[in-house]
C-alpha positions in Angstrom: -102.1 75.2 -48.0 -105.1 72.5 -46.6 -107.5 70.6 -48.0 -109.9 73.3 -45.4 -107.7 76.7 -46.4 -108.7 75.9 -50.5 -112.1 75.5 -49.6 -112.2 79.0 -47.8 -109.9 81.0 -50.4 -111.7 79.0 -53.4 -115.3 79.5 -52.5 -114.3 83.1 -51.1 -112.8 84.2 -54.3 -115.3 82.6 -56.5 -118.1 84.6 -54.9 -115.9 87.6 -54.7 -115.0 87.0 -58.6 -119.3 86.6 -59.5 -119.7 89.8 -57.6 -116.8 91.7 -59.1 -118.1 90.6 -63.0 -121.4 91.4 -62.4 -120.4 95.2 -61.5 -118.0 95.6 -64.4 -120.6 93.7 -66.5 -123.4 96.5 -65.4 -120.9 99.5 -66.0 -120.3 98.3 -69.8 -124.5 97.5 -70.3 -125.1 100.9 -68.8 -122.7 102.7 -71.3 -123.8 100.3 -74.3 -127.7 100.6 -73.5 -128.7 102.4 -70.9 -130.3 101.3 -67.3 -129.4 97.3 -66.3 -133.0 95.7 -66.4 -133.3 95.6 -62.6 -136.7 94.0 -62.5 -137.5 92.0 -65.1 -141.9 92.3 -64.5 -141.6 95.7 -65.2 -143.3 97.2 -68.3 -140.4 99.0 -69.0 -138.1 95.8 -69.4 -139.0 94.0 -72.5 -138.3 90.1 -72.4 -135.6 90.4 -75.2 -133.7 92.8 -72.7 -134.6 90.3 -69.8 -133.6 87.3 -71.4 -130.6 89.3 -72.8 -129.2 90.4 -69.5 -129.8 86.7 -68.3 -128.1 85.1 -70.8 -125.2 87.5 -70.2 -124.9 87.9 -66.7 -125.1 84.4 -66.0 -122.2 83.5 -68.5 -119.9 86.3 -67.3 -120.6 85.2 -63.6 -119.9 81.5 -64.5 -116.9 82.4 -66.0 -115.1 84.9 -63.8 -116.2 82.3 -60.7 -114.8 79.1 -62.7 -111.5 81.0 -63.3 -111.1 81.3 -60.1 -111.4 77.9 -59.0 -109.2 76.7 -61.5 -106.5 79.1 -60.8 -106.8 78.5 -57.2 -106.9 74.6 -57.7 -103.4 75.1 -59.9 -101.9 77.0 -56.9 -102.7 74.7 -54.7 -101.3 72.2 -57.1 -98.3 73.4 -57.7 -97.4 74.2 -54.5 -98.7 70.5 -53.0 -97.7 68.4 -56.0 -101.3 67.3 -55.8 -105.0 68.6 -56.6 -106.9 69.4 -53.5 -109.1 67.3 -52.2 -111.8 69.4 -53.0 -110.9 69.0 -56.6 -110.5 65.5 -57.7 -113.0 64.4 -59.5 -114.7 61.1 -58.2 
């Protein structure tokens, strides 16, 4: 795998990890409260249910994306002998 293919399959998947966690995350906050606060300027949204659904979202995005790049990164690792590139650190 190249230094070029783990940047494609790492960034790729990451995004495709954010996007898949913030869809399961919506189905659970819809069957544990209701509608997801789409628009946080609405009356309707109070800023406890705004800052709520930040908070959340944000963490469960992070996370899903950063286990992705850290599984891909060991992939690549084991099957290299050697961290990509990409992921040294400096």
């Amino acid at each position: 795998m190249g230094n070029t293919l783990y940047k494609l399959l790492g960034t790729g998947g990451a995004v495709a990890a954010g996007v898949l966690a913030n869809k399961l995350l919506a189905v659970a906050w819809r069957k544990a409260r209701g509608d997801v606060p789409t628009n946080p300027e609405s009356d309707e949204t109070s800023w406890a249910e705004a800052i709520t659904w930040a908070l959340v979202s944000g963490a469960t995005i992070g996370v899903a994306r950063l286990a992705w790049r850290k599984n891909a990164a060991d992939y690549y690792r084991k099957s290299t002998g050697h961290l990509p590139a990409a992921a040294q650190g400096s």
